[in-house]
N, CA, C and O atoms as a CHARMM CRD file, in Angstrom:
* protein
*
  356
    1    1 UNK  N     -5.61600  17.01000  18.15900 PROA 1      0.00000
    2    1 UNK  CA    -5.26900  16.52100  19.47000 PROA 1      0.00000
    3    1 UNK  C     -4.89700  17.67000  20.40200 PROA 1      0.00000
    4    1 UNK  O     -4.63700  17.41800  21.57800 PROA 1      0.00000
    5    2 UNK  N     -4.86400  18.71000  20.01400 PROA 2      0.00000
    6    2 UNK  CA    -4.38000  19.96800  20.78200 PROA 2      0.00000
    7    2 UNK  C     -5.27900  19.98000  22.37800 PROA 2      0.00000
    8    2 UNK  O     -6.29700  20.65400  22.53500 PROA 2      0.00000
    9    3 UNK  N     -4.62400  19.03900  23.54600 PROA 3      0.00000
   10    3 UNK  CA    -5.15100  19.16500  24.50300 PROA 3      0.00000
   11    3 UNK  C     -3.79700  19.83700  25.50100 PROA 3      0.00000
   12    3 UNK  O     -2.58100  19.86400  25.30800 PROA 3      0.00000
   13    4 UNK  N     -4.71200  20.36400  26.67600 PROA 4      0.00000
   14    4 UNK  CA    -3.66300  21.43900  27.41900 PROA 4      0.00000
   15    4 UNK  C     -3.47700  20.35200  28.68300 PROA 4      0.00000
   16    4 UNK  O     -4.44100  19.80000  29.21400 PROA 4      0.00000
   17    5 UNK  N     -1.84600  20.09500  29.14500 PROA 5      0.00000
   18    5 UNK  CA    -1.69200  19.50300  30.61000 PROA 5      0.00000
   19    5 UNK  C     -1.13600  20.71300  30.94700 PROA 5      0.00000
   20    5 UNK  O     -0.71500  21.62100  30.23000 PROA 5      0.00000
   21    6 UNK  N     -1.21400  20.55200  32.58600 PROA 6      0.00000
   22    6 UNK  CA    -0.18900  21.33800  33.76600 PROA 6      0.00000
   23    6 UNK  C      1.03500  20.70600  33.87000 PROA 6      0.00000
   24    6 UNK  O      1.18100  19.50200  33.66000 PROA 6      0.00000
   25    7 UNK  N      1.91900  21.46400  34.18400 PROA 7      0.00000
   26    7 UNK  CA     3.47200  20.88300  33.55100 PROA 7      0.00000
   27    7 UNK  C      3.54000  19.73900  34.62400 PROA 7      0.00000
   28    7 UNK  O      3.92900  18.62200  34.28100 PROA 7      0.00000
   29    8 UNK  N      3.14600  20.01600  35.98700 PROA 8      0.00000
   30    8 UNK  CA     3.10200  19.15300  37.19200 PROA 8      0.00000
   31    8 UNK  C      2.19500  17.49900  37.23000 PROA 8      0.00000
   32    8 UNK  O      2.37000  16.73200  38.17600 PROA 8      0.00000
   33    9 UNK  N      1.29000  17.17000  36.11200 PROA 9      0.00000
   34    9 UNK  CA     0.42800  16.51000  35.50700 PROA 9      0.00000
   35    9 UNK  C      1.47100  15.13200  34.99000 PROA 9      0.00000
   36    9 UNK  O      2.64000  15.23300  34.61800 PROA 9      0.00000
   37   10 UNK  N      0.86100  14.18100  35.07300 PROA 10     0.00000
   38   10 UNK  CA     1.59700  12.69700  34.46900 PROA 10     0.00000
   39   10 UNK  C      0.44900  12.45600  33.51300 PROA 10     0.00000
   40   10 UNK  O     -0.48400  12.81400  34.23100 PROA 10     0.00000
   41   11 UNK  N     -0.08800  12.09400  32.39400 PROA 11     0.00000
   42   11 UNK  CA    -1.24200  11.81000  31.62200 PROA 11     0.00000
   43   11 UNK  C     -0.82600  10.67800  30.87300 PROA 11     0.00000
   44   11 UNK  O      0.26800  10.11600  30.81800 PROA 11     0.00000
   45   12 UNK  N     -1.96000  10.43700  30.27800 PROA 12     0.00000
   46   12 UNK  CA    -1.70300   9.61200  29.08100 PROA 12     0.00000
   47   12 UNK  C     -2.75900  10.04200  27.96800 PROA 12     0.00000
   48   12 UNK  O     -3.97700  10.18700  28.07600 PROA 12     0.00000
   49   13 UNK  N     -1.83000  10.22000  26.74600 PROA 13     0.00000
   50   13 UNK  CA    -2.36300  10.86100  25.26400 PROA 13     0.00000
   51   13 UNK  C     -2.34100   9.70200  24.58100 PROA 13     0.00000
   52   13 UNK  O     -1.26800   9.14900  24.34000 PROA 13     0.00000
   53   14 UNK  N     -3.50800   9.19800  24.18900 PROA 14     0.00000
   54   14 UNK  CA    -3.58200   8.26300  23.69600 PROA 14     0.00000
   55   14 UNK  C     -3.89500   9.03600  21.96500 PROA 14     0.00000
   56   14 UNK  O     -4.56500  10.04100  21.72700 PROA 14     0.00000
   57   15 UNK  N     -3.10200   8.09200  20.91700 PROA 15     0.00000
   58   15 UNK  CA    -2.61600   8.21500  19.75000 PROA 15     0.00000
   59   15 UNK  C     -3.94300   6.98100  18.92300 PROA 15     0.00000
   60   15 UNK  O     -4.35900   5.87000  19.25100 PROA 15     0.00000
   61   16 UNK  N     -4.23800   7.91300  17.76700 PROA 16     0.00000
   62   16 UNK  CA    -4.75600   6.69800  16.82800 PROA 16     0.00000
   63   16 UNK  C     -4.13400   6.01700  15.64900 PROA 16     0.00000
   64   16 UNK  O     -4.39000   6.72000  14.67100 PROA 16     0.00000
   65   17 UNK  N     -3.46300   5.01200  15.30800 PROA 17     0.00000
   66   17 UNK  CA    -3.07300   4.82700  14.33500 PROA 17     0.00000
   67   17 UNK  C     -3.93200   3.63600  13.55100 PROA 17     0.00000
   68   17 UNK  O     -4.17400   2.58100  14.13800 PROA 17     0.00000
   69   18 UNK  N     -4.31400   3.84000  12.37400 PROA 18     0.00000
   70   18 UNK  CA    -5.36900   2.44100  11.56700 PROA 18     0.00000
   71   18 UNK  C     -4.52700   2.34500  10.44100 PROA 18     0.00000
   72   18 UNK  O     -3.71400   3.13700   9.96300 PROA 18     0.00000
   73   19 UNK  N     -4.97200   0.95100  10.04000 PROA 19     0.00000
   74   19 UNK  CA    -4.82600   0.55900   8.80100 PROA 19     0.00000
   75   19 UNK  C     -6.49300  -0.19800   8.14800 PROA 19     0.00000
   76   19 UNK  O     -7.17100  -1.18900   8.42000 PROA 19     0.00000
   77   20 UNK  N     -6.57300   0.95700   7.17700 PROA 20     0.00000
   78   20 UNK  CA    -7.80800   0.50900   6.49500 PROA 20     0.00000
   79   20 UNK  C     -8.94600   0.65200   7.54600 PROA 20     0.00000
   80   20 UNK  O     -9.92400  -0.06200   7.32500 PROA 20     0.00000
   81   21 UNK  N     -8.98700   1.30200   8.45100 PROA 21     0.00000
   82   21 UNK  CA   -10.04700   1.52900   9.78100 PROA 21     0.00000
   83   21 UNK  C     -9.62900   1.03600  11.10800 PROA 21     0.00000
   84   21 UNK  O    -10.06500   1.29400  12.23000 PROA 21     0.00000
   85   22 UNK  N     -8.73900   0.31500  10.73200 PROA 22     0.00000
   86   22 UNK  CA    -8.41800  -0.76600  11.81300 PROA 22     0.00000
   87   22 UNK  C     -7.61900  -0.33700  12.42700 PROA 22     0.00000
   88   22 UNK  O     -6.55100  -0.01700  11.90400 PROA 22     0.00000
   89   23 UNK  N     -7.95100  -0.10900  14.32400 PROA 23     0.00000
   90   23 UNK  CA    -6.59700   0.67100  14.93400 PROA 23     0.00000
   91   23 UNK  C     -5.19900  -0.41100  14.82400 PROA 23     0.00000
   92   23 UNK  O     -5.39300  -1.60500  14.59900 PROA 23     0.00000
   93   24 UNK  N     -4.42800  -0.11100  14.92300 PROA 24     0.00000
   94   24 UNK  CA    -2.77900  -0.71000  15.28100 PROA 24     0.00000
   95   24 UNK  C     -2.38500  -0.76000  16.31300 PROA 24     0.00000
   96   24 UNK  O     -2.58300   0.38500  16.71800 PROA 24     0.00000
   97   25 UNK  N     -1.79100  -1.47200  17.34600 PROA 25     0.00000
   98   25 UNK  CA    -1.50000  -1.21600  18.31500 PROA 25     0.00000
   99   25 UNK  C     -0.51600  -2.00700  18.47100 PROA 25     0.00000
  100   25 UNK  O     -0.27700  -2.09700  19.67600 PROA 25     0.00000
  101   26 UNK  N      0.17900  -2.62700  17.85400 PROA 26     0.00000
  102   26 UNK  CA     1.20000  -3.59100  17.95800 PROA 26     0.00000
  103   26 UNK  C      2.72700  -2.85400  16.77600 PROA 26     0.00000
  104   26 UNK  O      2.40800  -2.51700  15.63600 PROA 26     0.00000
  105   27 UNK  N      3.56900  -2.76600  17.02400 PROA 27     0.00000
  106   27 UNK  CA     5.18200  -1.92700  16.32300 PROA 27     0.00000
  107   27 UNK  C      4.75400  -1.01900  16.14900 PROA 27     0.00000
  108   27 UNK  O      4.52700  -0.60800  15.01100 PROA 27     0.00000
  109   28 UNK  N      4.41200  -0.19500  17.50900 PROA 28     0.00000
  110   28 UNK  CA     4.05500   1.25000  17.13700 PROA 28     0.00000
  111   28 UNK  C      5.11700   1.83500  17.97900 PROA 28     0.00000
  112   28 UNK  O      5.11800   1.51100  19.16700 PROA 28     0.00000
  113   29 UNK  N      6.09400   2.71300  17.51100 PROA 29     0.00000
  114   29 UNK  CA     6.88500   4.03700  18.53800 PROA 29     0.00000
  115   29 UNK  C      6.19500   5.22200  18.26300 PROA 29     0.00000
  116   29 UNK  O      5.25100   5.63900  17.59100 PROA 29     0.00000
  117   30 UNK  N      7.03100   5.58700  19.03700 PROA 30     0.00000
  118   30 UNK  CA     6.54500   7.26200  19.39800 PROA 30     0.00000
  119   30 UNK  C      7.34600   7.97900  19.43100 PROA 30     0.00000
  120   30 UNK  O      8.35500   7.33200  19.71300 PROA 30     0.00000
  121   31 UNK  N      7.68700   9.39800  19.27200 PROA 31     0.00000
  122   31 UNK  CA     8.57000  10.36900  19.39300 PROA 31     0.00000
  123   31 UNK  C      7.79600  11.23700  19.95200 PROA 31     0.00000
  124   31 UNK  O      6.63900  11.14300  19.54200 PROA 31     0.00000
  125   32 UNK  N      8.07700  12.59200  21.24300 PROA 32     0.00000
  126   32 UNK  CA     7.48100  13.63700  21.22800 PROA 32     0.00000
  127   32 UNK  C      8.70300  14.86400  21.16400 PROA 32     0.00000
  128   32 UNK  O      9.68600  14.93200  21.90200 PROA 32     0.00000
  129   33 UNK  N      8.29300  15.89500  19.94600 PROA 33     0.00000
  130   33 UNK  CA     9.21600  16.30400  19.89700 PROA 33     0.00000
  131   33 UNK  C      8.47400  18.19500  20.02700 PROA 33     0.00000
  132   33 UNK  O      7.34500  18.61700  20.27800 PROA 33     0.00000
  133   34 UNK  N      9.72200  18.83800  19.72700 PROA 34     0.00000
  134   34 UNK  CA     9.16400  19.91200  19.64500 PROA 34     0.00000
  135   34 UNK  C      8.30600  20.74500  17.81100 PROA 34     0.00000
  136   34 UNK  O      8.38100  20.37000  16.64100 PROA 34     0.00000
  137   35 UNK  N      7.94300  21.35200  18.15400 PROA 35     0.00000
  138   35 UNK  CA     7.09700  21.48500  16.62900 PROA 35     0.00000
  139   35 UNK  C      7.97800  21.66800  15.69000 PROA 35     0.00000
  140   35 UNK  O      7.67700  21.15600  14.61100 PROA 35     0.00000
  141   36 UNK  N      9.41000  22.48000  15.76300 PROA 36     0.00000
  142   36 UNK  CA    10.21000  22.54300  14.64000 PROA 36     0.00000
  143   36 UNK  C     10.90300  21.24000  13.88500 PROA 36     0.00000
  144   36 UNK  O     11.35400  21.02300  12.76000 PROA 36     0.00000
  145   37 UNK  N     10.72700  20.41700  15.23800 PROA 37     0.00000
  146   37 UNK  CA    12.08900  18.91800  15.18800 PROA 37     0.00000
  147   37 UNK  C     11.18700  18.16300  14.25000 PROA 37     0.00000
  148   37 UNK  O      9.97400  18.25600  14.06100 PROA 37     0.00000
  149   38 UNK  N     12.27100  17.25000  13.61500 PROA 38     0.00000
  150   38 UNK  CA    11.55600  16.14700  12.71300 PROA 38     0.00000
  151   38 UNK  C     12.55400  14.87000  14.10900 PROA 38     0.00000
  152   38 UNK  O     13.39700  15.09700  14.97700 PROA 38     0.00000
  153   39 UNK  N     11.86200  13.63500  13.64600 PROA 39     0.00000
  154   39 UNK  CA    12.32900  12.74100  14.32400 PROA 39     0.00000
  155   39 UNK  C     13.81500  12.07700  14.18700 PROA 39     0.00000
  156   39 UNK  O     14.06400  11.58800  13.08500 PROA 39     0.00000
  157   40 UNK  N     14.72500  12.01500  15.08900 PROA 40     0.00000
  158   40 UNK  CA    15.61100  11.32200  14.61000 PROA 40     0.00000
  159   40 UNK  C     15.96400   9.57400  15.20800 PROA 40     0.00000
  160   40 UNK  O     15.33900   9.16700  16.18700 PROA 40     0.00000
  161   41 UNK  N     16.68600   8.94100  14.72100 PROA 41     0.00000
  162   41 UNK  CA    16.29400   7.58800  15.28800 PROA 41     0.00000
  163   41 UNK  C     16.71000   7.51200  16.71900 PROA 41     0.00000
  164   41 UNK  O     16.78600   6.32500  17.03700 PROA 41     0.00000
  165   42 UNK  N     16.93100   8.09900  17.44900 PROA 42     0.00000
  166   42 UNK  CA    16.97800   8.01300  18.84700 PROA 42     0.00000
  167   42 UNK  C     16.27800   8.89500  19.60800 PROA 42     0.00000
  168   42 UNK  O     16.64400   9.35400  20.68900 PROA 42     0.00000
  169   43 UNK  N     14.89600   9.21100  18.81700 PROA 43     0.00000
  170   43 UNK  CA    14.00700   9.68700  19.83400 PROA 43     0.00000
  171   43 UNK  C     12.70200   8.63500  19.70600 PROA 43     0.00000
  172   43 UNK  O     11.72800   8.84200  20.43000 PROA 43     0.00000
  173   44 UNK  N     12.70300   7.85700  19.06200 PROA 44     0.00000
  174   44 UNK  CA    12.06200   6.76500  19.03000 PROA 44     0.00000
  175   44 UNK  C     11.85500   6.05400  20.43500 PROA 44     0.00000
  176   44 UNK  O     12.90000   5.75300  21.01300 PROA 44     0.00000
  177   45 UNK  N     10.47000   5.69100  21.16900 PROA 45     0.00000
  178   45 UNK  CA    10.63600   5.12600  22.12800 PROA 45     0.00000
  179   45 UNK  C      9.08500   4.17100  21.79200 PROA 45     0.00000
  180   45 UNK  O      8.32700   4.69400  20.97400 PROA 45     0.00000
  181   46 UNK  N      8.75500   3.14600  22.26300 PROA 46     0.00000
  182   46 UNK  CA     7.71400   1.42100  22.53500 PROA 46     0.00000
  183   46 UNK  C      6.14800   3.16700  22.94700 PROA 46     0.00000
  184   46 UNK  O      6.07500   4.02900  23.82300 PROA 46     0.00000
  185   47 UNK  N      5.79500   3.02000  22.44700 PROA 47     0.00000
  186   47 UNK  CA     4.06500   3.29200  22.74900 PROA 47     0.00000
  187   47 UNK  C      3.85000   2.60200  23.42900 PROA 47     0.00000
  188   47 UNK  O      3.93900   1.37500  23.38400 PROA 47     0.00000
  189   48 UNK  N      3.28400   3.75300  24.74800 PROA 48     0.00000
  190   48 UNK  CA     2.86000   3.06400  25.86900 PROA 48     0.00000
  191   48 UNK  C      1.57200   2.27400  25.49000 PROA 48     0.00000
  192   48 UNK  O      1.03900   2.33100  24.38200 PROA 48     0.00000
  193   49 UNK  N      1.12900   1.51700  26.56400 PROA 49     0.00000
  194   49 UNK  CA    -0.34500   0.75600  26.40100 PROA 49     0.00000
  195   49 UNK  C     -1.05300   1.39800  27.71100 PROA 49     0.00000
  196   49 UNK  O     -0.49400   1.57200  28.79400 PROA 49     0.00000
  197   50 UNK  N     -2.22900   1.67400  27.43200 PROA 50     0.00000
  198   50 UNK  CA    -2.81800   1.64600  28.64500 PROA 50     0.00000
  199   50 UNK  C     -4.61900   1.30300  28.14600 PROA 50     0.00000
  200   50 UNK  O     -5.26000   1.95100  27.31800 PROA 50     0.00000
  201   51 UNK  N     -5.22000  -0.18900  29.14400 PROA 51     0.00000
  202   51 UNK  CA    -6.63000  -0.27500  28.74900 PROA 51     0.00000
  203   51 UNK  C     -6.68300  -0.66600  27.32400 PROA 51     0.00000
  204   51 UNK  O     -7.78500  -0.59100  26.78200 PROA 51     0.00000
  205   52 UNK  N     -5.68000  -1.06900  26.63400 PROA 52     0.00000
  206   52 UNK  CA    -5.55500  -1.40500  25.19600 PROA 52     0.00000
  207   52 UNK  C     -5.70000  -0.41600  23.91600 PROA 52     0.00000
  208   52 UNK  O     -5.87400  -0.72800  22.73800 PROA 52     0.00000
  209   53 UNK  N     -5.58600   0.75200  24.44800 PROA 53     0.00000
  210   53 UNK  CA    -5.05300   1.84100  23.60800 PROA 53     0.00000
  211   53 UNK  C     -3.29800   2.36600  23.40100 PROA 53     0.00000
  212   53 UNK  O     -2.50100   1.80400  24.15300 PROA 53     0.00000
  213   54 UNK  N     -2.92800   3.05200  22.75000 PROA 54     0.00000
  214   54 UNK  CA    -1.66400   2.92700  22.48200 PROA 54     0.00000
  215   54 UNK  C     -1.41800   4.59200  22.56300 PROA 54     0.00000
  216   54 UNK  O     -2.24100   5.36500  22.07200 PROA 54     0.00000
  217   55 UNK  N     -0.13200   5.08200  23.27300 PROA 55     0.00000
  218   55 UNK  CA    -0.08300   6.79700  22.96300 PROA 55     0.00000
  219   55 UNK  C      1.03700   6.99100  23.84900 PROA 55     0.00000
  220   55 UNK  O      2.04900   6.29000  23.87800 PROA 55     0.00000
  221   56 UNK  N      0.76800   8.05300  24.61500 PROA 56     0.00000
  222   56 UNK  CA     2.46400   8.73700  25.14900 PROA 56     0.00000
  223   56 UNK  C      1.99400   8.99100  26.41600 PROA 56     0.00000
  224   56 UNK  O      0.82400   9.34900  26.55000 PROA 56     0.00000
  225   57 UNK  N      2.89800   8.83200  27.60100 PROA 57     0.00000
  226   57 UNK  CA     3.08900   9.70600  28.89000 PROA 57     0.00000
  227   57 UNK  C      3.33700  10.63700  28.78200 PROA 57     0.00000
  228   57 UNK  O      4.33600  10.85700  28.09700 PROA 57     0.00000
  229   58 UNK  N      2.63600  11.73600  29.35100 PROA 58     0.00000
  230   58 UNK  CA     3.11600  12.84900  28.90700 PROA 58     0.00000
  231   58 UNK  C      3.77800  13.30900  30.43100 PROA 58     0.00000
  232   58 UNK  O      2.95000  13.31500  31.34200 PROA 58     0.00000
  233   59 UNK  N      4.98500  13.64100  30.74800 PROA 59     0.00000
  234   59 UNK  CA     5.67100  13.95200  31.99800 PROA 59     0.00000
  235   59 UNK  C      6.72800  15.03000  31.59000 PROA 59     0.00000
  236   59 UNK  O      6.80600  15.49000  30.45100 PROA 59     0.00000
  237   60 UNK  N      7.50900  15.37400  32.60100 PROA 60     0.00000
  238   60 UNK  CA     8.65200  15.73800  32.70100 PROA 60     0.00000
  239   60 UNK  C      8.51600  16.53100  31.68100 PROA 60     0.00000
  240   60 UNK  O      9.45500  15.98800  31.09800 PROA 60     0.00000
  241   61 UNK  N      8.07900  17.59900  30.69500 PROA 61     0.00000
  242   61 UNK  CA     8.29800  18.29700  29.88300 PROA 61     0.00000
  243   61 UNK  C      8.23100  19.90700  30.07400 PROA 61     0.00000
  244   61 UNK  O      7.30900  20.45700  30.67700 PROA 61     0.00000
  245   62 UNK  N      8.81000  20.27000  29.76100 PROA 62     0.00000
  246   62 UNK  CA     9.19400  21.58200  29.93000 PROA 62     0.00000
  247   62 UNK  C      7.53900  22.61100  29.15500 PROA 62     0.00000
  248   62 UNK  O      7.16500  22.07700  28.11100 PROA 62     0.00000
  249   63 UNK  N      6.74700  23.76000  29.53000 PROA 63     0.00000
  250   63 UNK  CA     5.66800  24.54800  28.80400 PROA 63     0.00000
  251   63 UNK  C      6.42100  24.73900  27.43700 PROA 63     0.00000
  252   63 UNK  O      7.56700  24.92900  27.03100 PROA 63     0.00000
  253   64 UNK  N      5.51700  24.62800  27.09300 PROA 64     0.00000
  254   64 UNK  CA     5.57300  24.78800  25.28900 PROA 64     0.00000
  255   64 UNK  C      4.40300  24.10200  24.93600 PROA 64     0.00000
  256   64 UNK  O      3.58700  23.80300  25.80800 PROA 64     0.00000
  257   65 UNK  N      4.20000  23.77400  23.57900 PROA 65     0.00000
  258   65 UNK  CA     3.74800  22.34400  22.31900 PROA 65     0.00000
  259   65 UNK  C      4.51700  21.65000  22.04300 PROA 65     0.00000
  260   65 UNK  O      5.73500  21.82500  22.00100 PROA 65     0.00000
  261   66 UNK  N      3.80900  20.60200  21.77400 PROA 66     0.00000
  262   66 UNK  CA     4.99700  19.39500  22.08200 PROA 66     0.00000
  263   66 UNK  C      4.09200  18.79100  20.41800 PROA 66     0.00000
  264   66 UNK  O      2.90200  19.05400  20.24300 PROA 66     0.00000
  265   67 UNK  N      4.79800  18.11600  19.53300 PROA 67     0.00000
  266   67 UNK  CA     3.93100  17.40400  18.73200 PROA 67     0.00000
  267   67 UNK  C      4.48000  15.89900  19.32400 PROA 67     0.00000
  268   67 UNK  O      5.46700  15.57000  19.98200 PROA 67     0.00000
  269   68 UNK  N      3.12500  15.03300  18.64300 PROA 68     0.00000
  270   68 UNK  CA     3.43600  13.46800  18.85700 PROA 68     0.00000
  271   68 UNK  C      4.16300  12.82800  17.44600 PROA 68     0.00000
  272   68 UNK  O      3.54100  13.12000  16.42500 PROA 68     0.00000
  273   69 UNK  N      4.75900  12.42500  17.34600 PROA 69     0.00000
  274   69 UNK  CA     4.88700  11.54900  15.83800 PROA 69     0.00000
  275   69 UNK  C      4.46200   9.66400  16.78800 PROA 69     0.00000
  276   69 UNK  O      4.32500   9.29800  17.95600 PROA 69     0.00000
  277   70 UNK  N      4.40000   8.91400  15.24600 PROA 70     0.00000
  278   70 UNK  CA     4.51800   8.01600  15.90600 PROA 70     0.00000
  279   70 UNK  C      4.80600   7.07900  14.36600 PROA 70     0.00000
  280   70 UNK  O      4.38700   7.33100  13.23700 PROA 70     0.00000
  281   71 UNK  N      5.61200   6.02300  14.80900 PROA 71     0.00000
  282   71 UNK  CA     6.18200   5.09700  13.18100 PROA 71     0.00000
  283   71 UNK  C      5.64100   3.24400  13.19400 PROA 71     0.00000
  284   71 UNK  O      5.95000   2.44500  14.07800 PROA 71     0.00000
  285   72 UNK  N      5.08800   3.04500  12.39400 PROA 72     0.00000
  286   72 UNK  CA     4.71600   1.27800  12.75500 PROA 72     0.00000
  287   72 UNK  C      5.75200   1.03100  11.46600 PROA 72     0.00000
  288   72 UNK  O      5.89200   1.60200  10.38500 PROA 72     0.00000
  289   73 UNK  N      6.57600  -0.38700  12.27900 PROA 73     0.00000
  290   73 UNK  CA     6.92400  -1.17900  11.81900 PROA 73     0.00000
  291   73 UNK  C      6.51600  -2.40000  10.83700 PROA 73     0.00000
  292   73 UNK  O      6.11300  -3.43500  11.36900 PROA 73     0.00000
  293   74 UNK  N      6.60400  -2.32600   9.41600 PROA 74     0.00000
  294   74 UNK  CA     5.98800  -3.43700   8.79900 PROA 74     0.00000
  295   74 UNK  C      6.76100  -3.86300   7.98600 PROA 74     0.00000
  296   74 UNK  O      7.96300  -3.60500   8.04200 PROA 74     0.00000
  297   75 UNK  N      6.32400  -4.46500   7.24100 PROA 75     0.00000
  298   75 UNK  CA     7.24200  -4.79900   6.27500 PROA 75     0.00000
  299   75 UNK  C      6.71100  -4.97900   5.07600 PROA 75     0.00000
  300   75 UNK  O      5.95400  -5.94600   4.98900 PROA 75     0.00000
  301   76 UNK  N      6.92700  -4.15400   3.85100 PROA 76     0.00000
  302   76 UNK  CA     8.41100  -3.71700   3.29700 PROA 76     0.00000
  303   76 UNK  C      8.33500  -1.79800   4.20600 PROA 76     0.00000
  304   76 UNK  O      9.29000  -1.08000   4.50100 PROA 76     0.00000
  305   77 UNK  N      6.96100  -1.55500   4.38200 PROA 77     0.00000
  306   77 UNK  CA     6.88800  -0.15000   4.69500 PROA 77     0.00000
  307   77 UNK  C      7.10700   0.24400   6.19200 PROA 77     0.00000
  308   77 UNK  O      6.84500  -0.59400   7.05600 PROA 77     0.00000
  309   78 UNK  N      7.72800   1.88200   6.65400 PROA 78     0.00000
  310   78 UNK  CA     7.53600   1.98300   8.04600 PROA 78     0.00000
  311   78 UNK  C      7.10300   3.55900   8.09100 PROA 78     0.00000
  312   78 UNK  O      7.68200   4.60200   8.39400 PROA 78     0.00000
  313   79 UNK  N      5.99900   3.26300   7.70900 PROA 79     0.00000
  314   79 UNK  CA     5.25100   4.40400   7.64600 PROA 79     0.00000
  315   79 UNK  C      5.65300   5.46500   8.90600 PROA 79     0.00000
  316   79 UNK  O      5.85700   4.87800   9.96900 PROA 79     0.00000
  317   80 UNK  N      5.80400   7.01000   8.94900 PROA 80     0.00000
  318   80 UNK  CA     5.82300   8.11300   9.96200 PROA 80     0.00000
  319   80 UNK  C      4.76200   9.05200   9.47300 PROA 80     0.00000
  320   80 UNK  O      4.36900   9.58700   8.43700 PROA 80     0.00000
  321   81 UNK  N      4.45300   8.96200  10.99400 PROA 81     0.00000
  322   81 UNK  CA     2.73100   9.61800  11.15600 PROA 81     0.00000
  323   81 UNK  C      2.87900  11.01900  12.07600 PROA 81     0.00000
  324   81 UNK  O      3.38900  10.99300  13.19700 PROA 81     0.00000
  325   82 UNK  N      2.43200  12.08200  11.53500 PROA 82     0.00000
  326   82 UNK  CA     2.36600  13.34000  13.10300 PROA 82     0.00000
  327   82 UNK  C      1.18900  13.58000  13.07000 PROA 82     0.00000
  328   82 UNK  O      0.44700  14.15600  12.27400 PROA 82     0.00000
  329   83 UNK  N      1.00900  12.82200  14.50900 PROA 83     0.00000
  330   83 UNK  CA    -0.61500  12.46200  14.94800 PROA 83     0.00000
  331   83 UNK  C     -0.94200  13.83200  15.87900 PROA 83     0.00000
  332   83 UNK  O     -1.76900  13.81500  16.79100 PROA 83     0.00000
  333   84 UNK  N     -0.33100  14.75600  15.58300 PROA 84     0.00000
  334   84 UNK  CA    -0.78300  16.16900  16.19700 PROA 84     0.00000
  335   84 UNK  C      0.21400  17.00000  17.52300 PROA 84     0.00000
  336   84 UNK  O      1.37000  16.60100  17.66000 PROA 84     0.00000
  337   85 UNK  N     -0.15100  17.80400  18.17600 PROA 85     0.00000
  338   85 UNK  CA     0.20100  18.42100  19.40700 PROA 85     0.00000
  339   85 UNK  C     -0.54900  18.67700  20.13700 PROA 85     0.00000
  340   85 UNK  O     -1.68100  19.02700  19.80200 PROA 85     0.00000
  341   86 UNK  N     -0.11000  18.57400  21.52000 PROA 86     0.00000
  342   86 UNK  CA    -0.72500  19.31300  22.56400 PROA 86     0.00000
  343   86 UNK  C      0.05200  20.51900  23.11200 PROA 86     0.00000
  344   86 UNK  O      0.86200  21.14800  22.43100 PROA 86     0.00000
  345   87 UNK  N     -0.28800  20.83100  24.54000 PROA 87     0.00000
  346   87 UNK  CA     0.53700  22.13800  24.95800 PROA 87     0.00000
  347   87 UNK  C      0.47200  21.56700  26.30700 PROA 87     0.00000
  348   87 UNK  O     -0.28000  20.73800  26.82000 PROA 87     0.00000
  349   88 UNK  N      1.89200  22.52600  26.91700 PROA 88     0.00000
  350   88 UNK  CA     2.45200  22.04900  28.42000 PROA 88     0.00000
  351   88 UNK  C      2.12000  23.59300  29.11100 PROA 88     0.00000
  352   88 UNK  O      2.70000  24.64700  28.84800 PROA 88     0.00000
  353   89 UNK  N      1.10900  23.39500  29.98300 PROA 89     0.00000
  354   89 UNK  CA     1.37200  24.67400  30.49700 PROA 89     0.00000
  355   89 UNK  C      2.25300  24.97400  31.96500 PROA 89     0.00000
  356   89 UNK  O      2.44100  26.12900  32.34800 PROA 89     0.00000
């Protein structure tokens, strides 16, 4: 996923998550963190929707790489996924 925004840029990074092929798009969060951070439960935030894909706004972030995580809710499992990074220039 390593795509480059301008820090001044609002986007949307759309995320893939499947089960068995099948995208997910329903109890999906997101975290964007920095590459060292692991997630903690209050960086958890609702995956945006946009056009019926599921992923992150990417705004307000300071230049660097940013990785995405993202966690679906199921039950008994809640699987955590790091669906890659991009970069803020």
């Amino acid at each position: 996923m390593t795509n480059i925004y301008p820090r001044e840029s609002v986007e949307f990074q759309p995320i893939l998550v499947t089960l068995d092929g099948v995208p997910i798009t329903t109890n999906v969060e997101v975290a964007v963190l920095l590459p060292t951070a692991r997630p903690a439960e209050s960086d958890w935030l609702t995956a945006t929707t946009l056009n019926g894909d599921i992923g992150v706004l990417i705004q307000a972030l300071s230049v660097g790489t940013w990785n995405v995580w993202a966690r679906i809710t199921d039950s008994p499992e809640i699987p955590v996924i790091n669906c890659g990074s991009f970069v803020v220039s």
